[in-house]
ZALOKE-646026 format. One record per atom (N, C-alpha, C, CB): residue in one letter; x, y, z. Coordinates in pm, whole numbers, padded with zeros to 5 digits, always signed. Glycine has a CB too. Example, Ala and Ser with C-alpha at 12.3 -4.5 7.8 and 13.67 -1.06 7.14 Angstrom:
BEGIN
a+01319-00569+00780 a+01230-00450+00780 a+01320-00330+00780 a+01131-00447+00905 s+01285-00225+00708 s+01367-00106+00714 s+01290+00003+00787 s+01408-00060+00572 
This chain:
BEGIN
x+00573+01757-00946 x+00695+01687-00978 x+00667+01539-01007 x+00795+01702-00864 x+00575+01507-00923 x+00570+01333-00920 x+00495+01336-01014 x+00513+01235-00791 x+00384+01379-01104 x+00327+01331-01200 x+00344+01342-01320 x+00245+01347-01191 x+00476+01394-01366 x+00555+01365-01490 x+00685+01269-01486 x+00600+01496-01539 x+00679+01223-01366 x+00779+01133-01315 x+00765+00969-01348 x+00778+01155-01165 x+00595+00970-01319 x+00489+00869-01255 x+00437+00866-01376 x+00384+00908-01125 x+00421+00671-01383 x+00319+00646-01484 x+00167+00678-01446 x+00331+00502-01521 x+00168+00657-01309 x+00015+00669-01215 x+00006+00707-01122 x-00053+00577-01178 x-00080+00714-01043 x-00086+00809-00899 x-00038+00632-00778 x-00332+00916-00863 x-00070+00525-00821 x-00059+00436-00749 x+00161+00382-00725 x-00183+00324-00831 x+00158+00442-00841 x+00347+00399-00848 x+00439+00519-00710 x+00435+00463-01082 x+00327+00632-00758 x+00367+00773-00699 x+00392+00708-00564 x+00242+00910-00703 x+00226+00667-00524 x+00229+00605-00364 x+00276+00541-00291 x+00173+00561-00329 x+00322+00413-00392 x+00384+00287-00327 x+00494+00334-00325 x+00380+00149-00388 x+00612+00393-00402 x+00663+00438-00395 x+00740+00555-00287 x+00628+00429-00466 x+00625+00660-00241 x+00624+00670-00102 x+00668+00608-00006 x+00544+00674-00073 x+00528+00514+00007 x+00528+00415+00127 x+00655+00337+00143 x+00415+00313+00113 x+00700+00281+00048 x+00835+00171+00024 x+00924+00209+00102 x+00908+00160-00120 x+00945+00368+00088 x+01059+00453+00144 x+01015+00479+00265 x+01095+00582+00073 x+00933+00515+00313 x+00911+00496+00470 x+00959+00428+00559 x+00821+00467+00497 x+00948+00285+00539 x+00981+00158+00564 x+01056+00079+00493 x+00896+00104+00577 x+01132+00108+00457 x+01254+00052+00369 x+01384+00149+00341 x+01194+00015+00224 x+01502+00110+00370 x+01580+00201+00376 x+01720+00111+00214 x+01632+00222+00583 x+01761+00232+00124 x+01810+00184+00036 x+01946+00081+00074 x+01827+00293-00045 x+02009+00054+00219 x+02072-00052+00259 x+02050-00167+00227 x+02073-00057+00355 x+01912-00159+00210 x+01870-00332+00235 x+01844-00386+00138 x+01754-00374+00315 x+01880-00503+00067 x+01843-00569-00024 x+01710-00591-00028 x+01904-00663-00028 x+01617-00618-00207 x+01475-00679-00205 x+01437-00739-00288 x+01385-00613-00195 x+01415-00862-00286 x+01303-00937-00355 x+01156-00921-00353 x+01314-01050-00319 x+01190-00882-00529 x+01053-00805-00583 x+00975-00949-00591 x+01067-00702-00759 x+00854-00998-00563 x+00804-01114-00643 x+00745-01065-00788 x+00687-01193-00556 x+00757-01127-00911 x+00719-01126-01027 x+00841-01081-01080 x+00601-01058-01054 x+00824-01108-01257 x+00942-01069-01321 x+00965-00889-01333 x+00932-01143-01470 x+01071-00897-01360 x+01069-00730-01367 x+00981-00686-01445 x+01190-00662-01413 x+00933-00524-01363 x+00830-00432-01414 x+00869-00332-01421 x+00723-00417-01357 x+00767-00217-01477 x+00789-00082-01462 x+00806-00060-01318 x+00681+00001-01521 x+00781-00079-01200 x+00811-00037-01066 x+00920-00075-01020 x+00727-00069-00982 x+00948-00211-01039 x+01094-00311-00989 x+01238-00184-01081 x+01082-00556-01103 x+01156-00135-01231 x+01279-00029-01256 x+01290+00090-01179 x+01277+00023-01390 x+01196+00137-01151 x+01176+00275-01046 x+01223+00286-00928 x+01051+00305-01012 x+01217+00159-00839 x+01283+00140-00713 x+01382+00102-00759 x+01235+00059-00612 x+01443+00073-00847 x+01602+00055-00921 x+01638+00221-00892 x+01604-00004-01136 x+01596+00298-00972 x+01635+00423-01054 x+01600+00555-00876 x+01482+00446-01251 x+01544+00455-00773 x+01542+00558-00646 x+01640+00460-00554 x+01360+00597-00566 x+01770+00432-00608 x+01861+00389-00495 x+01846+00223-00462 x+01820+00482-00356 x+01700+00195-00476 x+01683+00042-00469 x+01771-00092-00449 x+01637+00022-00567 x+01804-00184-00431 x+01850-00306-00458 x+01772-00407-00498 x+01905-00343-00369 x+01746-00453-00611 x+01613-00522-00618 x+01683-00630-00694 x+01472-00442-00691 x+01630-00747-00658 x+01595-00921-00752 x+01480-00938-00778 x+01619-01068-00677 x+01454-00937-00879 x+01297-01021-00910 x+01299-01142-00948 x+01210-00966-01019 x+01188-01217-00907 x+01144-01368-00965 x+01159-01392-01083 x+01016-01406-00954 x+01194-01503-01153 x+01218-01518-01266 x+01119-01539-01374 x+01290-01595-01261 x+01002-01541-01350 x+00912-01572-01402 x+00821-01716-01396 x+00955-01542-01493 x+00875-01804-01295 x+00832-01901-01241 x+00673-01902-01176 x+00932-01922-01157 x+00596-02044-01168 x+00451-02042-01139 x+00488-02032-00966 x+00348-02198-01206 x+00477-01922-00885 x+00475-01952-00776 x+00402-02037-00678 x+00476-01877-00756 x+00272-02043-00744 x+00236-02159-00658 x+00312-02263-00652 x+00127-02209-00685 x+00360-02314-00766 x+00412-02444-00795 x+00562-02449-00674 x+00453-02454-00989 x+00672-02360-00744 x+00830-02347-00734 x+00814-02234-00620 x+00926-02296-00894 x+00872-02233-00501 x+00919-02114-00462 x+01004-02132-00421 x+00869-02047-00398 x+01145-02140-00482 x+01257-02212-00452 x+01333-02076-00446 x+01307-02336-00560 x+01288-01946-00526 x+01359-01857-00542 x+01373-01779-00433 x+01328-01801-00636 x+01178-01779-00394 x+01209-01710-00255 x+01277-01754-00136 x+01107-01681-00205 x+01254-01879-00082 x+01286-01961+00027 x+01449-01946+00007 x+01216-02124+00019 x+01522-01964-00102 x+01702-01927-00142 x+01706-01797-00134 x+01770-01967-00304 x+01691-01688-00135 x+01691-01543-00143 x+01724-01529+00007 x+01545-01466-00200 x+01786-01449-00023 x+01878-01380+00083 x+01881-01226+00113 x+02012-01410+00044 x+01739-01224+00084 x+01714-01051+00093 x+01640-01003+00190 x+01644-00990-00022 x+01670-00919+00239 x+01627-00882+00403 x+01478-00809+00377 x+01758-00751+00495 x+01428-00799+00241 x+01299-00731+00239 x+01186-00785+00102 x+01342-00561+00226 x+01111-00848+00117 x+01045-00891+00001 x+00943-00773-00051 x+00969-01029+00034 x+00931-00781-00143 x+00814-00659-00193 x+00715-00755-00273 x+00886-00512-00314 x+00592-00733-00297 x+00494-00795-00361 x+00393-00689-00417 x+00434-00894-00271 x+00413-00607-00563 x+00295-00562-00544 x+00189-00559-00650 x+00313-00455-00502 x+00079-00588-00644 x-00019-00644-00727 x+00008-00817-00755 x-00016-00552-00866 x+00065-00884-00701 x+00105-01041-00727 x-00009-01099-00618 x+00299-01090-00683 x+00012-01112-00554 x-00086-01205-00453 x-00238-01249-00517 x-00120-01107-00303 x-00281-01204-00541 x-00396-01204-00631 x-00439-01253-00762 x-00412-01111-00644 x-00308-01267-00814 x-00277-01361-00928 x-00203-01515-00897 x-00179-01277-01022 x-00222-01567-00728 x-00179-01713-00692 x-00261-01772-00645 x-00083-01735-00615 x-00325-01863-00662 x-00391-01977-00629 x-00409-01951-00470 x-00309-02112-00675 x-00239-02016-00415 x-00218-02017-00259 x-00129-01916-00245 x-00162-02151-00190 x-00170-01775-00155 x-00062-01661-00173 x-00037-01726-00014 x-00113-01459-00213 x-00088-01799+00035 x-00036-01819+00197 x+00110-01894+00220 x-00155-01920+00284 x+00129-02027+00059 x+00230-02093+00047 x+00345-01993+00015 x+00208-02195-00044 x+00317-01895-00025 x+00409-01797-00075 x+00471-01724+00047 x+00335-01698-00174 x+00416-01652+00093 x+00421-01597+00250 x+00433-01657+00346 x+00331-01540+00293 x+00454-01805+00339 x+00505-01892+00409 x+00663-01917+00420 x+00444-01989+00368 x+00692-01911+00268 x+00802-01921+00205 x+00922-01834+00232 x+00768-01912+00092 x+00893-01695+00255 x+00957-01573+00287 x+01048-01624+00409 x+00848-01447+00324 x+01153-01588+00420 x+01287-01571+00501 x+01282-01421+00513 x+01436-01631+00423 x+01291-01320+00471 x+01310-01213+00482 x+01228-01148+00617 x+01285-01169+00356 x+01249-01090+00691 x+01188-01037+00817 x+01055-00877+00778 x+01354-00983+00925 x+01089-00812+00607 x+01040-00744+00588 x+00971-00759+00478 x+01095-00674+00606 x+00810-00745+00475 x+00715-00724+00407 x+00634-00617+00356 x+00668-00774+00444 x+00664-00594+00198 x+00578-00465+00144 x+00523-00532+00074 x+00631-00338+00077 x+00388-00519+00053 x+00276-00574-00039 x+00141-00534-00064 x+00256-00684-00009 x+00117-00501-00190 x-00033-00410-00219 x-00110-00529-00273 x-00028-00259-00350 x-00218-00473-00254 x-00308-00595-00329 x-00408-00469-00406 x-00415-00737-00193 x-00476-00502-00532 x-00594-00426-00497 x-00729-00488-00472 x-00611-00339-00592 x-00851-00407-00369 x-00922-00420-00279 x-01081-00495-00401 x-00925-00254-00182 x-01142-00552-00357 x-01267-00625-00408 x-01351-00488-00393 x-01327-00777-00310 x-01428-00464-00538 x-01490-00334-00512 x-01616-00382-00571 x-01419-00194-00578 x-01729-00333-00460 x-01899-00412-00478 x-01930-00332-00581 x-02035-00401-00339 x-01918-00286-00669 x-01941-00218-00771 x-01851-00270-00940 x-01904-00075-00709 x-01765-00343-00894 x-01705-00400-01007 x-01654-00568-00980 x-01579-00298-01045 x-01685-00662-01093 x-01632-00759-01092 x-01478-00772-01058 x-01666-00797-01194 x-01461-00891-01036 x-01280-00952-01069 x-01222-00956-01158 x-01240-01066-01057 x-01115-00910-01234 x-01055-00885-01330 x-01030-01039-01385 x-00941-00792-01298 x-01044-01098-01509 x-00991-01184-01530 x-01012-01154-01713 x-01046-01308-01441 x-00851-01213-01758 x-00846-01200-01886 x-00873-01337-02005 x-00718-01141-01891 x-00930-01358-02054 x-00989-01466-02158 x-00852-01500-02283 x-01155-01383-02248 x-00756-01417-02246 x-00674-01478-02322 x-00483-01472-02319 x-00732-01429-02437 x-00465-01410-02191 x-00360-01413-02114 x-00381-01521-01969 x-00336-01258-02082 x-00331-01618-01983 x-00331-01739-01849 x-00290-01675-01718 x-00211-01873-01874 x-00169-01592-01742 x-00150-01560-01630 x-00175-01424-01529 x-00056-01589-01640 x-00253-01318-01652 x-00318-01224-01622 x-00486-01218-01570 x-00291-01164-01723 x-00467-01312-01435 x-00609-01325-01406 x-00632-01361-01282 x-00674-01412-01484 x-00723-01300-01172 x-00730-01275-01068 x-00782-01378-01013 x-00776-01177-01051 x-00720-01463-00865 x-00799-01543-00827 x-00880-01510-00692 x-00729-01651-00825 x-00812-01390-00667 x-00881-01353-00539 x-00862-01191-00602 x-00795-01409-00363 x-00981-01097-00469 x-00943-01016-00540 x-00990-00951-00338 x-01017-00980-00728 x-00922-00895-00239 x-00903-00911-00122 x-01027-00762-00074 x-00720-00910-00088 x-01073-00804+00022 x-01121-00698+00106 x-01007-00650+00237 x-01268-00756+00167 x-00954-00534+00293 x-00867-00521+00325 x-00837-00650+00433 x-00866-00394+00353 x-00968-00624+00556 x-00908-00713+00621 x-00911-00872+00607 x-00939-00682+00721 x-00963-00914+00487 x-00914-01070+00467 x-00807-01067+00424 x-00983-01161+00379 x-00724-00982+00357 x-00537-00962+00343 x-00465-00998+00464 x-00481-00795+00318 x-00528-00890+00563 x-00475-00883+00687 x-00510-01038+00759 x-00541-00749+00764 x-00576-01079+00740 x-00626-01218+00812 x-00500-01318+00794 x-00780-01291+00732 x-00538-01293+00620 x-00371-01404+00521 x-00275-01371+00582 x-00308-01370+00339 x-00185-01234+00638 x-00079-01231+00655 x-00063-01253+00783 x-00032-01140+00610 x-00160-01240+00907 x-00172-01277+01017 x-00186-01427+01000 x-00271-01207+01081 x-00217-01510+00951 x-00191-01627+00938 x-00077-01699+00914 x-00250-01649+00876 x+00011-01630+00806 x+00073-01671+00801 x+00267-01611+00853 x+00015-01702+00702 x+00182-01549+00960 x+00304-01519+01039 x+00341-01395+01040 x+00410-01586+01001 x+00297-01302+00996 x+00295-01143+00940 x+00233-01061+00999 x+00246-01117+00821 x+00285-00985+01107 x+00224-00858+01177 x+00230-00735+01101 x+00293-00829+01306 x+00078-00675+01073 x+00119-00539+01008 x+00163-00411+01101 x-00004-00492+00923 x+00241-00369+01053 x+00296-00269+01122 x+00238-00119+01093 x+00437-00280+01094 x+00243-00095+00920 x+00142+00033+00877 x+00091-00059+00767 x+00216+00207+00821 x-00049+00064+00713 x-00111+00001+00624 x-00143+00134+00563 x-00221-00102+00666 x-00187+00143+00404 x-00237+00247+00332 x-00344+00260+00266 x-00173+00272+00266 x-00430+00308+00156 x-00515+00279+00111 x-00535+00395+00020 x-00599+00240+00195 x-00544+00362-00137 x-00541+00517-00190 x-00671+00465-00318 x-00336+00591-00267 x-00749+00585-00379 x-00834+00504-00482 x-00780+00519-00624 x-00987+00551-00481 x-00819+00494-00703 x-00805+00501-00872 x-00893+00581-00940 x-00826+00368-00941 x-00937+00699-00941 x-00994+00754-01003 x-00975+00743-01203 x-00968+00865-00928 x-01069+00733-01233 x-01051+00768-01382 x-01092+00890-01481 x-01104+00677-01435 x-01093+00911-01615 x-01119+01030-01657 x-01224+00963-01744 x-01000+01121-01718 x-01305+00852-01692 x-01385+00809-01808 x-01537+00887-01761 x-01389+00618-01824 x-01678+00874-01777 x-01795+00898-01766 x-01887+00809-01751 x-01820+00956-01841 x-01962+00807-01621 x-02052+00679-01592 x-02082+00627-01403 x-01954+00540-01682 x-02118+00541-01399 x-02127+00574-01219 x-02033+00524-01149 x-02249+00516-01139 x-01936+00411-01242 x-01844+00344-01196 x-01698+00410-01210 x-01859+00224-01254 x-01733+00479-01263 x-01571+00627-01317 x-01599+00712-01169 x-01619+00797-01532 x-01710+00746-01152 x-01738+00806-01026 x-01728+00739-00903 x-01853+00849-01028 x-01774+00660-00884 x-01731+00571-00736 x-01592+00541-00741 x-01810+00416-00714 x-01516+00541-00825 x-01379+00522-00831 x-01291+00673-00728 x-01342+00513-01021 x-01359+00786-00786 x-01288+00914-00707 x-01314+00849-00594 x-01347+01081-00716 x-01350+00796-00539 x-01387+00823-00353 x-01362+00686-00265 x-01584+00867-00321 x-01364+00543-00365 x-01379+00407-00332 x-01251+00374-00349 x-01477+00325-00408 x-01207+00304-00187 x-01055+00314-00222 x-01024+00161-00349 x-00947+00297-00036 x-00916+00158-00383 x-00897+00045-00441 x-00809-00019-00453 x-00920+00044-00519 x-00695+00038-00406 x-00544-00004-00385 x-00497-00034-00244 x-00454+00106-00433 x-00450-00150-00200 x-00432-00122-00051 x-00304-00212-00014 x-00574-00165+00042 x-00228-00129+00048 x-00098-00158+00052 x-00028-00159+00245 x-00028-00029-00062 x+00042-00265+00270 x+00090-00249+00394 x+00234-00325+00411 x-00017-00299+00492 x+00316-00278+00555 x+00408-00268+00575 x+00422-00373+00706 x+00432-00137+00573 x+00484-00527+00700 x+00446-00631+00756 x+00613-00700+00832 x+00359-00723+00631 x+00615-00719+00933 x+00665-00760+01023 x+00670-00945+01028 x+00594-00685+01125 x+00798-00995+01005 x+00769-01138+01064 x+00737-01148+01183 x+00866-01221+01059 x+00660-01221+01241 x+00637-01265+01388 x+00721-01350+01427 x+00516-01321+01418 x+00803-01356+01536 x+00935-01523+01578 x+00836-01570+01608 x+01080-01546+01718 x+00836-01745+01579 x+00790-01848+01602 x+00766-01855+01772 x+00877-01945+01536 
């Protein structure tokens, strides 16, 4: 069912997970402008705001004003300079956010001719977990699924088995 539904096996997942820990009551601020996923959690009951397209490092005026009891982040962190100023920023008591994982077999994604399509970190699980424990964020669950491809070669293969997506379900801590 889910894979004529699903652009990918990773939308399938998060998607999952979201619903675990997120109940369609609650309002969410997606960070980034709307995507194919921000429509999907639309189209499964969702309440979603997304960022307007603003440099978050710079402005996070949207988040810190937001009034949504659940922020979602997924694949963004990794594309900010300071994702700690960001996660600093959050009012919301609930945190969903994937990153994907630094894999010793492949470089950091970065694009030579899109500015803002380019990785500045690219996280091992638990230096995520470090960031969000830093900055005030208890994980509560965490996931981890890989990317397999249909291409040929050793790096198409370490992909079946090497996770690469890693996603968790984060708690504000009271001051």
């Amino acid at each position: 069912m889910y894979e004529k539904t699903f652009p990918n096996k990773r939308f399938k997942y998060t998607l999952e997970f979201l619903k675990k820990h997120v109940s369609n009551s609650e309002t969410i601020l997606d960070l980034g402008v709307e995507n194919p996923f921000s429509e999907i959690m639309k189209q499964h009951g969702f309440h979603v705001e997304n960022t307007k397209g603003e440099d978050l490092d710079i402005d996070t005026s949207t988040i810190s004003n937001s009034d949504a009891t659940v922020v979602t982040a997924f694949e963004i962190f990794e594309h900010l300079l300071s994702p700690f100023t960001v996660l600093n920023s959050i009012k919301a008591d609930k945190l969903v956010a994937s990153v994907p994982l630094k894999l010793w077999f492949s470089s950091a994604y970065r694009s030579k001719t899109d500015m803002l399509d380019r990785h500045y970190h690219e996280f091992e699980d638990w230096q995520f977990d470090w960031l969000l424990e830093k900055a005030g964020w208890k994980i509560m669950d965490r996931q981890k699924w890989t990317n397999p491809t249909r291409k040929i070669g050793i790096r198409p293969i370490l992909r079946w088995f090497t996770p690469r997506y890693y996603v968790v379900y984060a708690e504000k801590v009271s001051p």
